[in-house]
KOLLOTI-695549 format. One record per residue: residue in three letters; x, y, z of N, C-alpha, C, O in turn. Coordinates in steps of 0.05 Angstrom, whole numbers, padded with zeros to 5 digits, always signed. Layout:
KOLLOTI-695549
ALAXYZXYZXYZXYZ...
//
This chain:
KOLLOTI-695549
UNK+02339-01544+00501+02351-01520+00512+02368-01529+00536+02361-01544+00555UNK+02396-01513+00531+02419-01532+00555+02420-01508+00576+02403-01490+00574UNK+02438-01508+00594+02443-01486+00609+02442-01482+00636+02421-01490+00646UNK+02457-01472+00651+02459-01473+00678+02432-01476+00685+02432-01486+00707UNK+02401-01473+00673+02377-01468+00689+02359-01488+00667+02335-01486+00665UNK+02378-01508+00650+02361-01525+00637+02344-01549+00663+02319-01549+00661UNK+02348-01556+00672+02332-01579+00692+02302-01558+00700+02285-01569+00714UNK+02296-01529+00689+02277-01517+00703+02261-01529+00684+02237-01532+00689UNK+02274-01539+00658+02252-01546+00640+02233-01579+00640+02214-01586+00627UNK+02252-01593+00664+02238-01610+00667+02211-01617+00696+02200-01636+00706UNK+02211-01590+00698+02199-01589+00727+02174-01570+00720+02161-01559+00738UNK+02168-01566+00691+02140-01548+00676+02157-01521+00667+02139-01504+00661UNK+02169-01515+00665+02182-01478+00656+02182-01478+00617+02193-01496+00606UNK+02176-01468+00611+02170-01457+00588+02203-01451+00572+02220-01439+00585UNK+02207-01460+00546+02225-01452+00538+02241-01418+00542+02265-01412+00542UNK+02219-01401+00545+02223-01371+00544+02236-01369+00580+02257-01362+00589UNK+02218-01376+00590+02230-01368+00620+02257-01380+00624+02273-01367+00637UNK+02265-01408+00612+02289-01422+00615+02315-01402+00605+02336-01397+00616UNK+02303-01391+00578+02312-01375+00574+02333-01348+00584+02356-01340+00582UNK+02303-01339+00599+02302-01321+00620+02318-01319+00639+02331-01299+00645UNK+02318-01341+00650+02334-01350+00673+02367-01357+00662+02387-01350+00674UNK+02365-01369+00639+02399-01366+00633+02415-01333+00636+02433-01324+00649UNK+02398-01325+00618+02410-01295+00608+02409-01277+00644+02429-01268+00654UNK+02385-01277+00657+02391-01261+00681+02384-01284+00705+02360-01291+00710UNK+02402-01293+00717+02397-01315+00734+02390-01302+00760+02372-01308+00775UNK+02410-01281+00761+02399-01259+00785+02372-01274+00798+02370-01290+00817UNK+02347-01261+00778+02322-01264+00787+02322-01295+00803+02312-01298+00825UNK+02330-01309+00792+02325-01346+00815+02337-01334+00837+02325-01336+00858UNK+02361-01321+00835+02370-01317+00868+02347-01299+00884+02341-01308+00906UNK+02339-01282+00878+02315-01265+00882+02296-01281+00896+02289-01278+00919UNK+02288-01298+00880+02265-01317+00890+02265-01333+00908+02247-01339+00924UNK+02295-01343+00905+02297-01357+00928+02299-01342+00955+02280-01344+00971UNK+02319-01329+00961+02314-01305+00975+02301-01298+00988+02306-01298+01012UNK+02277-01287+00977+02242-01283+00985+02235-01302+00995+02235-01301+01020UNK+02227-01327+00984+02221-01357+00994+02236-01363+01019+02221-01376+01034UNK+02259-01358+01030+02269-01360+01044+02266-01342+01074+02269-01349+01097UNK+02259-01317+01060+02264-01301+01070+02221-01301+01087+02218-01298+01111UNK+02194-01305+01068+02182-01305+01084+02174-01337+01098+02153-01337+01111UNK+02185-01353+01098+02192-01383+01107+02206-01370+01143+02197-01377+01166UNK+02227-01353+01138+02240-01343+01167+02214-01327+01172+02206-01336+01194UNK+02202-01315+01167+02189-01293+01183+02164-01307+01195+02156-01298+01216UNK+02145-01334+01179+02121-01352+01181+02139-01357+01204+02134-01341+01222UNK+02166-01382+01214+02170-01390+01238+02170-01363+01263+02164-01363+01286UNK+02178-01344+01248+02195-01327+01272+02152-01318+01282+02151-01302+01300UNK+02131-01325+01275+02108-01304+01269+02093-01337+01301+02083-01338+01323UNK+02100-01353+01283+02097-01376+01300+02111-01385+01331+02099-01395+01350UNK+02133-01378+01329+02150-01380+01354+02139-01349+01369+02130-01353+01392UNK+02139-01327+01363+02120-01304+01386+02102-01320+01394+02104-01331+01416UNK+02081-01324+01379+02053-01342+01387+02058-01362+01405+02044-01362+01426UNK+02074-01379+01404+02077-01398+01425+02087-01390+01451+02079-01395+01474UNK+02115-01371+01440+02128-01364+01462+02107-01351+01482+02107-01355+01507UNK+02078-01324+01463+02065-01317+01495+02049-01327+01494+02031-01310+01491UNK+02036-01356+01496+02012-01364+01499+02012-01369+01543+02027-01377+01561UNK+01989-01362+01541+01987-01363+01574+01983-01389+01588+01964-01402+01578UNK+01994-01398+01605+01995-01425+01611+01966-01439+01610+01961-01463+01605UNK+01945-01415+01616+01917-01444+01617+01913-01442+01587+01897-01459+01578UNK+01923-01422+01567+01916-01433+01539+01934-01453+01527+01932-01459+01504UNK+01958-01468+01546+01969-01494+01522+01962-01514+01536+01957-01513+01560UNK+01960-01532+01523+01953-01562+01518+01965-01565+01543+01987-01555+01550UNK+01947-01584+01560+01969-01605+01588+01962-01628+01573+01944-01633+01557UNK+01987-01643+01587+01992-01675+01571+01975-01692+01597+01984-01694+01620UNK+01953-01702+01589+01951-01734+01599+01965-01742+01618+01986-01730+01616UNK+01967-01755+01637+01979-01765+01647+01966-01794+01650+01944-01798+01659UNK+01979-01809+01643+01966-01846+01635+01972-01857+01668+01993-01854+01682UNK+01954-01865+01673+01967-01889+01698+01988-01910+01701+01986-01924+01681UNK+02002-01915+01712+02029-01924+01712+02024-01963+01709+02038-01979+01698UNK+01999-01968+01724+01999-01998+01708+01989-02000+01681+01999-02020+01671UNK+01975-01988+01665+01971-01988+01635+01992-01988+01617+02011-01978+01629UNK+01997-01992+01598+02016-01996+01577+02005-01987+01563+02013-01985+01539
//
């Protein structure tokens, strides 16, 4: 099976979905989309969190003594 969405078939996709995906490709944009779309929202969910963490809740760095290596 050839087709703009044949390589799905080497990555596990089922003849029918390859299918699938020729005739309405739409849906891959869809997915990607979404994937993309909650990938932005996990960072944006992560950057609040950091942004208000209160100074005695983050990490202080070590400070090494200056003759040690």
């Amino acid at each position: 099976m050839s087709g703009q969405f044949g390589f799905m078939k080497s990555i596990g996709a089922s003849d029918e979905a390859v299918a699938t995906l020729n005739d309405q490709p739409i849906l891959f944009t869809i997915l990607v989309v979404v994937l993309v779309g909650i990938i932005a929202q996990c960072l944006l969910i992560w950057y609040i969190h950091f942004a208000t963490l209160k100074p005695e809740q983050r990490k202080k760095k070590e400070k090494k003594p200056a003759g040690r290596k």
